[in-house]
C-alpha positions in Angstrom: 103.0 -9.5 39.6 102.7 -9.1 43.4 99.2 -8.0 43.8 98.2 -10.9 41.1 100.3 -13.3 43.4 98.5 -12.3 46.4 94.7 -12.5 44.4 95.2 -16.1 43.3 96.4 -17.3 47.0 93.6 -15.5 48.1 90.8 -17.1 45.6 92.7 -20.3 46.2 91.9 -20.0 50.2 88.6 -18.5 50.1 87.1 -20.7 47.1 89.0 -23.1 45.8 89.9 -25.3 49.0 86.3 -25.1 50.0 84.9 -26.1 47.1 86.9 -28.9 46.5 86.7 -30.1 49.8 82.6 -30.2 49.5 83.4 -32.0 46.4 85.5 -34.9 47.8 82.8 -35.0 50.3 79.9 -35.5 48.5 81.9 -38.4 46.3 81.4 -39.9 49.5 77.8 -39.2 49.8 75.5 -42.5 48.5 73.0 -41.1 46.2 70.7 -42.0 43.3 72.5 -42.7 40.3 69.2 -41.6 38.2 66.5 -39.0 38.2 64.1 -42.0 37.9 65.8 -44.0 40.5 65.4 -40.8 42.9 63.3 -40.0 45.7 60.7 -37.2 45.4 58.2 -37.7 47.9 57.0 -35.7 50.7 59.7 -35.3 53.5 57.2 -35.0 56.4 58.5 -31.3 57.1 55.0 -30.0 56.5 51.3 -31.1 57.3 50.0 -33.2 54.7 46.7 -31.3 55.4 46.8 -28.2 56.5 45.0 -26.0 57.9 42.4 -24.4 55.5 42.2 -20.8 57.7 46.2 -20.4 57.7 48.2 -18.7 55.5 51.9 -19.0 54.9 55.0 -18.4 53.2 58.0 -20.7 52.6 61.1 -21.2 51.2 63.1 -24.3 50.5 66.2 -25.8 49.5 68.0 -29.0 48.5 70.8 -30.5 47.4 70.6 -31.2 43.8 71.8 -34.7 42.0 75.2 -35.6 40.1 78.5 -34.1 40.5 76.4 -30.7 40.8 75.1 -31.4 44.2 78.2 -30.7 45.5 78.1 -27.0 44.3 74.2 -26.4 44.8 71.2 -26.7 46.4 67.8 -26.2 44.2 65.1 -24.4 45.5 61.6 -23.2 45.1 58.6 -21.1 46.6 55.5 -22.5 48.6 52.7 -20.8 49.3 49.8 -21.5 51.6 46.6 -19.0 51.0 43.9 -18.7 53.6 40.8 -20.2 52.7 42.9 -23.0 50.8 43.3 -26.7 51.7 46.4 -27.1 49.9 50.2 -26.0 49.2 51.1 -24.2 45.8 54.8 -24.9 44.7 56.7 -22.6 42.0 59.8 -24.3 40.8 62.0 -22.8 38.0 63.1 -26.4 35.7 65.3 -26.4 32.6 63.0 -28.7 30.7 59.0 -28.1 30.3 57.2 -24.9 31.4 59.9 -23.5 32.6 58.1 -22.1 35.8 56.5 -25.3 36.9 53.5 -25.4 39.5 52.8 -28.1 41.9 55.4 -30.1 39.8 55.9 -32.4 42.7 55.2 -32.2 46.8 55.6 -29.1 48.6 58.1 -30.5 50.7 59.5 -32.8 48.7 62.7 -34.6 48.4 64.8 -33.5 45.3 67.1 -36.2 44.0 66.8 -38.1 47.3 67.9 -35.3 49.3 66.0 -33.8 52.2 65.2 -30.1 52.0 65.9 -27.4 54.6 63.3 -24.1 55.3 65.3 -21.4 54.4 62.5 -18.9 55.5 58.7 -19.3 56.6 56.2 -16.2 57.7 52.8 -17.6 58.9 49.4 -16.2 59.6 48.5 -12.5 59.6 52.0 -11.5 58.4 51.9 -14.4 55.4 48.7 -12.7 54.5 50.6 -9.4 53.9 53.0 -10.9 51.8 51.0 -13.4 49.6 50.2 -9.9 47.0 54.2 -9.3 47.4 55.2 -13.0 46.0 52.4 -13.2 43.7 53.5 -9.9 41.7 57.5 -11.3 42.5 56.7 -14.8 40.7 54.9 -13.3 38.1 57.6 -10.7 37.0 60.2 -13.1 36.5 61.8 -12.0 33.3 63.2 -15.5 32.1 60.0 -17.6 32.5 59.3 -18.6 29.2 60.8 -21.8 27.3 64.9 -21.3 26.5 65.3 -19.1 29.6 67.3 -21.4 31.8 70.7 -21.9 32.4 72.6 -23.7 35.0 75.1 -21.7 35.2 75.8 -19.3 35.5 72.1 -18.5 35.8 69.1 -18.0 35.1 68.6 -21.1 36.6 66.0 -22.2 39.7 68.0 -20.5 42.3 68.0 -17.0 39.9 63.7 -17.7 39.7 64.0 -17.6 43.7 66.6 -14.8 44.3 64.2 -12.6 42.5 61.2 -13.3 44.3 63.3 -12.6 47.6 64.7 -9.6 46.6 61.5 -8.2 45.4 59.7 -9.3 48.7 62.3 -7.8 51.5 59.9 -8.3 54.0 59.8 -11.7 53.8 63.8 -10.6 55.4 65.7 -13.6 53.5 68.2 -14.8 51.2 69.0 -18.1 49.6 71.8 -19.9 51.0 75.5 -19.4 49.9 75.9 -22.4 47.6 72.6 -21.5 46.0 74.7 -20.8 42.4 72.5 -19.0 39.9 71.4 -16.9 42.6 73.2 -13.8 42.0 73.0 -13.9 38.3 72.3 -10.6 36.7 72.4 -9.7 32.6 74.6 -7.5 31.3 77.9 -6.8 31.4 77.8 -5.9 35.1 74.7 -4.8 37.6 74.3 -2.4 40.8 71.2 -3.7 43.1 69.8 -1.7 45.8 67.1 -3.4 47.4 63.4 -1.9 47.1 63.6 -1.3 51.3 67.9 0.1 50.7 68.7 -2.5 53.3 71.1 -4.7 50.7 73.2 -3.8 47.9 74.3 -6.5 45.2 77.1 -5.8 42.8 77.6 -8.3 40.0 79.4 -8.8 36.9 77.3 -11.2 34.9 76.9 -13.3 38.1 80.6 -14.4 37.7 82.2 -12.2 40.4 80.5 -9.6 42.8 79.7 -8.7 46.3 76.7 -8.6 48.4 76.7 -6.7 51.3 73.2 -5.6 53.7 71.0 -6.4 56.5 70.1 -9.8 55.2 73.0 -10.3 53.3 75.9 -10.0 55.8 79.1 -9.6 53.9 79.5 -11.6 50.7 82.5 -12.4 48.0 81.0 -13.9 45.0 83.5 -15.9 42.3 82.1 -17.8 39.6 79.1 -18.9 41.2 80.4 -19.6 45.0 80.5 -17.5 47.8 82.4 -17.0 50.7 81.1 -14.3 53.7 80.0 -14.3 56.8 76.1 -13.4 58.1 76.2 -10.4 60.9 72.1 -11.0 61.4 72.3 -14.8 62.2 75.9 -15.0 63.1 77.2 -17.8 60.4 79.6 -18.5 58.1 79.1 -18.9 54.6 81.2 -21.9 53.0 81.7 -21.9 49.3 80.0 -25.0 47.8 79.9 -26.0 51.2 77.2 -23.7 52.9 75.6 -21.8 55.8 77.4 -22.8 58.8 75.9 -20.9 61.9 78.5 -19.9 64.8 76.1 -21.2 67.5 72.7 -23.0 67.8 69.8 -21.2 66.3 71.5 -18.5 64.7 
């Protein structure tokens, strides 16, 4: 019973106190009470007009509403083609078409909350990769009506983990307390990444590891994880999140 011992203290330190933590934070945290009596407009992050020559590339997050927000962030895709006055957003929903375009503002709020840029690429190198996240969005396998599930996937965070790791070059990753995002079917799934730079090991996106280039060193359990990013020294929080070790990184 020893080893068993030592694995429950273990998931206890590395998941459990974390998580609830976050959670007795965000009880803390005053937020809409309502999806209609939330904020969803435009956070200001990007131009309201921009430019019709550029191209770009983005990905977002942001803390999702009710108890859940604690646990996850929601995000989605925005892309910016050249020749284009406008933003296109893809956002995987549980209710509707499940992937939604230009459901609401590229940079918008979601429940209230203000998003973060998890990764950008702009000009000449956007232009490279539109092709790359065109194919990525269209060959999501769960984008029809029924395919969504919050957890432990596929939810919106599953929709955006597969564009990412179809599109290494875009070099990113969703953030730790992304949960859905390293849901895989089956029984249990062994992920090389097209460019071998990351390998993701998960049974049923319950429990796994994630360890690469972009990844850093990752413990999944039951939808948090717990790691630490070599690339952009950080450490990643379960629930919690990306916590870099200095400015910038």
């Amino acid at each position: 019973m020893r080893p068993l011992k030592l694995l429950t203290i273990l998931v206890a330190i590395l998941f459990v106190a974390p998580a609830v933590a976050t959670a007795g934070w965000w009880s803390f945290v005053d937020r809409p009470g309502t999806w209609r009596s939330a904020d969803w407009s435009s956070s200001g992050m990007l131009p309201a007009a921009p430019v019709t020559d550029e191209a770009a590339v983005y990905v977002f997050a942001a803390r999702t509403g009710g108890l859940k927000g604690a646990f996850s962030v929601h995000s989605w895709i925005v892309l910016k083609r050249p020749g284009s006055a406008r933003y296109e957003r893809y956002d995987k929903v549980g209710w509707g078409s499940p992937i939604r375009r230009d459901g609401w503002a590229a940079d918008g709020r979601w429940y209230s909350n203000p998003p973060e840029i998890v990764a950008m690429a702009q000009g000449a190198r956007a232009v490279d990769l539109l092709p790359a996240m065109d194919a990525a969005i269209a060959s999501y396998p769960w984008s029809h009506s029924g395919d969504y599930r919050i957890w432990p996937g596929p939810n919106s965070n599953s929709f955006v983990a597969h564009v990412l790791r179809q599109v290494p070059a875009l070099g990113a990753t969703l953030p730790p307390n992304a949960a859905g995002r390293d849901y895989a079917p089956g029984v249990a799934s062994f992920d090389l990444a097209p460019d071998g730079r990351d390998l993701h090991v998960t049974l049923n996106g319950l429990a796994g590891f994630a360890l690469g280039a972009r990844s850093g060193l990752e413990l999944h359990f039951l939808g948090l994880v717990a790691g630490v990013d070599i690339a952009r020294p950080a450490v990643k929080i379960p629930a919690f999140g990306r916590v870099p070790l200095w400015p910038g990184s």
